[in-house]
C-alpha positions in Angstrom: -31.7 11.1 5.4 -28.4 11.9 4.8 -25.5 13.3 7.4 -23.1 16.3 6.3 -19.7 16.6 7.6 -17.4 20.0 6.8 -14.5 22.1 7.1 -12.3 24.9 6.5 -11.4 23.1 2.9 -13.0 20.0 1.3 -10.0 18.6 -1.5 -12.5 16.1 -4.1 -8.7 15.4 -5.8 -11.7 15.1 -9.0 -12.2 18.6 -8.8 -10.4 21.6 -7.7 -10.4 22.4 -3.7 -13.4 23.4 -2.3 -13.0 26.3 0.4 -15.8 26.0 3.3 -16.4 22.7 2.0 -19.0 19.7 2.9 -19.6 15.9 1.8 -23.2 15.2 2.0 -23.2 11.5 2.7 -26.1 8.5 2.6 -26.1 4.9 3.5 -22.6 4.7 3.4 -22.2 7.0 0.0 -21.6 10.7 -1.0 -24.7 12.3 -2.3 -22.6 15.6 -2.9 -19.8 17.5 -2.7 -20.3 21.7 -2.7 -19.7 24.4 0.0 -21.3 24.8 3.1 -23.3 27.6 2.1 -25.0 25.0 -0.6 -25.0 21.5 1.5 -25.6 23.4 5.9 -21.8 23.1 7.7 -23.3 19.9 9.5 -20.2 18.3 11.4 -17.7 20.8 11.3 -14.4 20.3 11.6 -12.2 23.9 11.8 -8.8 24.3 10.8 -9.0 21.0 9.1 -9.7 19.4 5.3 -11.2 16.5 4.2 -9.7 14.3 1.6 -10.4 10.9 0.2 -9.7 8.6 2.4 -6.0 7.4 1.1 -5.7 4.2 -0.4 -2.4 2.3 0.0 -1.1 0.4 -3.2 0.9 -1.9 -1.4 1.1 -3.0 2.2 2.2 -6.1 4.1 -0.1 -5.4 7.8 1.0 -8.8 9.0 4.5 -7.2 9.6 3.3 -3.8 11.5 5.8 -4.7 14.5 9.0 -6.0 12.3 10.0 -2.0 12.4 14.6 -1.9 12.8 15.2 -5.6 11.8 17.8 -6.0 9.7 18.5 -2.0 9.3 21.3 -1.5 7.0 22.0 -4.7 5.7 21.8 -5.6 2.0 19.2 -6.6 0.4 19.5 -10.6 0.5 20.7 -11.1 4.4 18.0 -8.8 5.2 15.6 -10.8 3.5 16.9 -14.1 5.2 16.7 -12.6 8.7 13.1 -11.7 8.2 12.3 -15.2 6.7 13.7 -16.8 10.1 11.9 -15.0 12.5 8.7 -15.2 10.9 8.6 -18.9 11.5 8.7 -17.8 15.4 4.9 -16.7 14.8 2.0 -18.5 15.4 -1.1 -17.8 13.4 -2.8 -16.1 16.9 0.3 -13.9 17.0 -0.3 -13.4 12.7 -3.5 -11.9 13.1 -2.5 -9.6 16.5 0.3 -8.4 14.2 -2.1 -7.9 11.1 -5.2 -6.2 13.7 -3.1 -3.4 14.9 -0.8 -3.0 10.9 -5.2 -2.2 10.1 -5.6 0.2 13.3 -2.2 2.2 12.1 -3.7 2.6 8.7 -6.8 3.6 9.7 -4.9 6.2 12.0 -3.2 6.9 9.0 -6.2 8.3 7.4 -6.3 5.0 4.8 -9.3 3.4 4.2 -8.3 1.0 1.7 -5.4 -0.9 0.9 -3.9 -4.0 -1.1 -2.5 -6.3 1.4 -0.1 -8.8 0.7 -0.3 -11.2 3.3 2.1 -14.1 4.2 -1.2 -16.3 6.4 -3.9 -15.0 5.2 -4.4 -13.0 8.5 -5.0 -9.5 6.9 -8.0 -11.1 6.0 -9.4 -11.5 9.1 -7.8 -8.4 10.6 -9.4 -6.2 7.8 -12.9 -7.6 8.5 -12.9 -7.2 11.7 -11.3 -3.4 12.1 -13.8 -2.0 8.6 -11.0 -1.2 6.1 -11.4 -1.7 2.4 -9.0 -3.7 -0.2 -7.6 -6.5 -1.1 -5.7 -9.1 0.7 -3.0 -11.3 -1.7 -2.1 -14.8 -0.5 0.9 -15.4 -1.4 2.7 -18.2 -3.3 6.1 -19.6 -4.1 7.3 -22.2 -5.9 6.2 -24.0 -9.7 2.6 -24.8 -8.9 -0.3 -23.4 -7.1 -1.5 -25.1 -3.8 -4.5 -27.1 -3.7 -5.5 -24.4 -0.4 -3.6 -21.6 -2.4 -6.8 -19.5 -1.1 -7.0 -21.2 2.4 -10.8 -21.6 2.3 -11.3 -18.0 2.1 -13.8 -16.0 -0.4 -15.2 -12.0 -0.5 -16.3 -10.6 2.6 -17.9 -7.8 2.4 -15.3 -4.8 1.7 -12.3 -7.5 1.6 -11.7 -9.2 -1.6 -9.3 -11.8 -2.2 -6.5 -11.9 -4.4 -3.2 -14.2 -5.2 0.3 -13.0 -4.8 2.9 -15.4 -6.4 5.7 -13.6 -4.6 8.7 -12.6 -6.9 10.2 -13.9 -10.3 12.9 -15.4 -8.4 10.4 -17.3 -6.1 7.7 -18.0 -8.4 8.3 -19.6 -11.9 6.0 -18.2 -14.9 4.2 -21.3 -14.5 2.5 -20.4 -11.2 1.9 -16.9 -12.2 0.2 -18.1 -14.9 -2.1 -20.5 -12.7 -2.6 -17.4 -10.8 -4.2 -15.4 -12.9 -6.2 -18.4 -14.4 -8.1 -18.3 -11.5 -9.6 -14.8 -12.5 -8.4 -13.1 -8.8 -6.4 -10.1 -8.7 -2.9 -10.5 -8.3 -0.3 -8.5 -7.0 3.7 -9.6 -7.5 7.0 -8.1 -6.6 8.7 -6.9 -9.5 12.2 -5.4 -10.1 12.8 -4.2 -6.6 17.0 -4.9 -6.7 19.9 -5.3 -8.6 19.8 -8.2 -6.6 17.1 -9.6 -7.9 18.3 -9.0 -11.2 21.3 -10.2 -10.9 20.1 -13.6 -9.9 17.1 -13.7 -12.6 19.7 -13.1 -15.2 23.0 -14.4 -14.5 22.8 -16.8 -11.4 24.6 -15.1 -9.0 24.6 -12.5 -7.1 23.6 -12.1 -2.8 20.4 -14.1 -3.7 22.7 -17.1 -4.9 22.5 -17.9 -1.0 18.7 -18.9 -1.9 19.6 -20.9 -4.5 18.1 -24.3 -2.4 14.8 -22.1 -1.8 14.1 -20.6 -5.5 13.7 -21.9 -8.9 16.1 -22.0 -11.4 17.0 -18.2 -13.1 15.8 -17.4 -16.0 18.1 -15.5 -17.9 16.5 -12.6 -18.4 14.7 -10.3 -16.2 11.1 -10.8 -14.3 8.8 -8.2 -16.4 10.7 -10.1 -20.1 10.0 -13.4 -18.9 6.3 -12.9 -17.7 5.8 -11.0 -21.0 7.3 -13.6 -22.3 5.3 -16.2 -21.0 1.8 -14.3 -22.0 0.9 -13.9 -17.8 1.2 -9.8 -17.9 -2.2 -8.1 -17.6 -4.4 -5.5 -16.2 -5.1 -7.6 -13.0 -1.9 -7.5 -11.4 -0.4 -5.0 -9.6 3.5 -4.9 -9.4 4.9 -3.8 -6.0 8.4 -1.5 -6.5 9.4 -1.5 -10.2 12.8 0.4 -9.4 15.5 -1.1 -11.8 13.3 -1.4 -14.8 14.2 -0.2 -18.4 12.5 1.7 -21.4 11.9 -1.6 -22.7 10.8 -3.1 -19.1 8.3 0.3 -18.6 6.6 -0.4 -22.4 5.9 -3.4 -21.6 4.5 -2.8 -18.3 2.5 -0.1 -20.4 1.7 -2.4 -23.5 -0.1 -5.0 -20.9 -1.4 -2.5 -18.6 0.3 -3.3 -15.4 -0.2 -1.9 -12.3 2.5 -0.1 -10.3 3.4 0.4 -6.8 5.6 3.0 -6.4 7.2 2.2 -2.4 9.6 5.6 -2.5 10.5 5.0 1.5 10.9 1.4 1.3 13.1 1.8 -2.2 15.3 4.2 -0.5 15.9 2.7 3.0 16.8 -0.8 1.4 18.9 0.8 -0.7 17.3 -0.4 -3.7 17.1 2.9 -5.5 14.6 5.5 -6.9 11.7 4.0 -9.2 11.5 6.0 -12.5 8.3 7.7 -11.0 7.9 10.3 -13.9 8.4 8.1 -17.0 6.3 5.1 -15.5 3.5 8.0 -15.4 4.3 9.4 -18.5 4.3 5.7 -20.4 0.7 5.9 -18.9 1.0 3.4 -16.3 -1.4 3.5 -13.8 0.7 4.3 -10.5 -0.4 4.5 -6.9 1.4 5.0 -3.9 2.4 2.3 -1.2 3.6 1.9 2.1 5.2 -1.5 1.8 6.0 -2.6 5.8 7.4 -1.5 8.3 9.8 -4.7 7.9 11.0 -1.9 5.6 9.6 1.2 6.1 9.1 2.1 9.9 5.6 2.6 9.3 2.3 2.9 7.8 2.6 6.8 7.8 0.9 7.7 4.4 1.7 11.1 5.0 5.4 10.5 5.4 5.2 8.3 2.0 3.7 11.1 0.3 6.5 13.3 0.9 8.9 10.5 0.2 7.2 10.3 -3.3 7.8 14.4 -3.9 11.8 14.3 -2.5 12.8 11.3 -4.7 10.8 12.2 -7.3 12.2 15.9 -7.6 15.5 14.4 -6.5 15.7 11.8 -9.3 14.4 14.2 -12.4 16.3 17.4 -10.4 13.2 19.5 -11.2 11.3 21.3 -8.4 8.0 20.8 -10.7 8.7 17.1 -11.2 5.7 16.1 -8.5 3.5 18.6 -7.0 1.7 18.2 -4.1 -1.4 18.1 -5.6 0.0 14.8 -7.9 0.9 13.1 -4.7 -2.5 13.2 -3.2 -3.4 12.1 -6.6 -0.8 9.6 -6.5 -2.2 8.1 -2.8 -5.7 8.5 -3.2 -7.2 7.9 -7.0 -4.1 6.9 -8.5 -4.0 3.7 -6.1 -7.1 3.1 -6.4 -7.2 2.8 -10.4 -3.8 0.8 -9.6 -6.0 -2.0 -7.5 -8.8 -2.0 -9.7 -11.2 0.4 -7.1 -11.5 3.5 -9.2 -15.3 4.0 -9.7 -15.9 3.1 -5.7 -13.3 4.6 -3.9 -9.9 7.7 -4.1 -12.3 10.7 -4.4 -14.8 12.4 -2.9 -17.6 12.6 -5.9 -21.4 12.0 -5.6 -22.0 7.8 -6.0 -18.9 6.7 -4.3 -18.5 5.1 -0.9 -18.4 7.6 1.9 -14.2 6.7 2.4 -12.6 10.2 4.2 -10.3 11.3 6.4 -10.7 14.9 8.4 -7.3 16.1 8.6 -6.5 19.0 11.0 -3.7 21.4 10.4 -4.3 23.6 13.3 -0.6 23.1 14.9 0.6 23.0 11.6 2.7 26.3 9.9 0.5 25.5 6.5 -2.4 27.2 8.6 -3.7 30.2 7.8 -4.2 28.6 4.3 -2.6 29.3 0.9 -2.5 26.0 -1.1 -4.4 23.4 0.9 -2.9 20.6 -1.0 0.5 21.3 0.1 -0.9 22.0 3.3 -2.0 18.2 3.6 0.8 17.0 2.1 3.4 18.8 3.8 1.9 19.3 7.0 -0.4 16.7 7.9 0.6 13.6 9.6 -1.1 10.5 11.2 -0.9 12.5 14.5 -3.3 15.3 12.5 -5.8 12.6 11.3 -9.3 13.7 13.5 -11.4 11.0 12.3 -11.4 8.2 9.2 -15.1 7.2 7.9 -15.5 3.9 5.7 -18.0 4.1 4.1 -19.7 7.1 6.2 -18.8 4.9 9.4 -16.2 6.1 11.4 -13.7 3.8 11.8 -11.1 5.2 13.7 -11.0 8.6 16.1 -8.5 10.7 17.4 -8.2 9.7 21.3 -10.6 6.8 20.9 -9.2 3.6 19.6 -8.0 0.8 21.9 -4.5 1.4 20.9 -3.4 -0.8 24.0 -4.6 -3.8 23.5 -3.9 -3.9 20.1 -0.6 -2.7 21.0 0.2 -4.9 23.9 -0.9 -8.2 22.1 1.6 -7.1 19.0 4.5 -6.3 21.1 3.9 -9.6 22.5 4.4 -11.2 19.4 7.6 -9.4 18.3 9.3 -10.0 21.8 8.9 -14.0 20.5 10.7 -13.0 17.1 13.2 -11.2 19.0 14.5 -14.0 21.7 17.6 -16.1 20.7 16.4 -19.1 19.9 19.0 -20.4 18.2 18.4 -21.2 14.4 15.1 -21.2 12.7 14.1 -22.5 9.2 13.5 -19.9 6.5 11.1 -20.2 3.7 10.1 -17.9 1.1 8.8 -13.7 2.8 
């Protein structure tokens, strides 16, 4: 028997918006997707729309409570600082962290997401809290680990993948014996001039790391991974900001994923990531949070606005992302980007039930007159009513246990915070 939930609009994102709109959902999928005059009004939600539940291109939950370290410094000494307090962690205090970096997304009205994860406590944190996606192990170095995976398989909605970390801390070698293995992968690539300047010439702020990375390459990451024959339509490439035409064809000619971070970009001062002619090459493109090691939060709707300003910014064009292309962008487009598309990003009969009910009632988008740009521009994590998972609701307004997650997380970051004089740094 299935369940019907509706509201005031129902936005499919395959398919225009639906006003008086319902999602017939069951055992755990949508059945249909019509007005409430076709499917009953069910569970009705006024003054509120329903969207696919977002699905975040690129996060790193193990980090939800690293929000302010390091603000304003440059790219490399911000890295090293995070490096040294993460050794401060436990794995207990890993998987506190990652448990409430889930509970913000799910608050956030994402559902899915494709975690890159430092212990392989995203995992575990995932599992446990109901959201979808797929948790990278990371790797540095010239060779893959013999417990690269750390005994871990498939469970359920979390899959796992391999990220070998950056061209500058991985060599082409072990992104090649990455892929061998037949996971999805996810990488960092092209996210400085820093970076760049290191790959290429040796020198640079990341020179400091010199005893931590491999040797440059002398050229940059995306021509020496094409180089090397390791590009492909399994990986998913976090940032891509200082890339070329060259860089972006080849990125196209392989079928590479991006990540586009806009609020992660901007605050590191990394720069704007050619959003319009990575789409236009016909990448596939989803939208990311990053961390709050870099972005102060997991706020999807605050990254979706990020994506319109630096997109209209960069290309000086008030038509250069619509609101309607950033939902896109954080719900479909992400989920092509991780390799999800036929399960998950929009609301259409034979995917899984993934939603968010999104209320605009306090909002000045309401009454109604594009509901796209009423989501986009209005909503917020505080307007998310309820997030279903596969037609399970996962999280609910004025219902979570926000506490203890919170309390065992603050915990953990008073531990990163205490001077303990200095700590070894390895590889984020």
């Amino acid at each position: 028997m299935s369940t019907v939930i509706s509201a005031d609009w129902v936005l499919p994102v395959e398919g225009a918006p639906i006003e008086r709109g319902a999602v017939a959902i069951e055992d755990g999928r949508i059945v249909a997707v019509a007005t409430i005059d076709e499917l009953g009004a069910g569970e009705h939600h006024p003054g509120a729309a329903i969207v696919p539940g977002f699905v975040n291109a690129h996060s790193h939950l193990e980090y939800a409570v690293y929000a302010g370290f390091g603000d304003g410094l440059e790219f490399a000494p911000w890295l090293e600082l995070h490096m040294a307090r993460k050794r401060r962690l436990d794995g207990d205090d890993m998987v506190a962290i990652a448990r409430l970096g889930a509970a913000q997304c799910l608050a956030s009205g994402i559902t899915a997401t494709g975690d890159a994860s430092f212990s392989g406590a995203a995992a575990t944190a995932m599992d446990e809290l109901g959201l979808r996606g797929t948790v990278y192990l990371e790797a540095f170095g010239d060779e893959l680990a013999d417990d690269a995976l750390r005994g871990r398989a498939d469970s359920g909605r979390v899959r796992i993948g391999l990220s070998p970390h950056a061209p500058y801390s991985a060599t082409p070698a072990l992104y090649r014996a990455c892929v061998e293995t037949g996971r999805p992968i996810a990488t960092h690539l092209a996210e400085s001039a820093a970076e760049e300047e290191w790959l290429v010439h040796g020198g640079g702020p990341l020179s400091s790391f010199a005893h931590l990375f491999p040797p440059p390459l002398g050229e940059t990451g995306i021509r020496a991974l094409a180089r090397a024959g390791v590009l492909g339509p399994q990986i998913v490439a976090a940032h891509c900001v200082t890339v070329d035409e060259e860089e972006i064809a080849l990125l196209a000619e392989n079928d590479v994923a991006v990540a586009h971070c806009p609020r992660s970009n901007a605050l590191l001062g990394c720069g704007i990531a050619p959003l319009h002619e990575l789409r236009a090459a016909g990448i596939r493109v989803g939208l990311g949070t990053d961390s709050p090691a870099s972005t102060p939060s997991f706020d999807m709707f605050a990254e979706l606005r990020a994506a319109v300003f630096a997109a209209r910014a960069r290309e000086r064009r008030p038509d250069a992302l619509s609101a309607t292309e950033a939902l896109e962008l954080a719900t479909l487009g992400s989920a092509r980007a991780l390799g999800l598309g036929d399960e998950v990003g929009s609301l259409v009969p034979g995917k899984h039930a993934d939603l968010a009910v999104v209320s605009l009632d306090d909002s000045p988008y309401v009454p109604w007159e594009d509901p796209a740009a009423a989501v986009v521009f209005g909503g917020s994590p505080q307007s998310v009513t309820t997030t279903l998972v596969d037609g399970e609701a996962r999280y609910e307004r004025g219902g979570f246990r926000w506490q203890e997650l919170k309390r065992s997380a603050t915990s953990a970051r008073s531990r990163m915070l205490a001077a303990s004089g200095p700590v070894a740094a390895s590889p984020r």
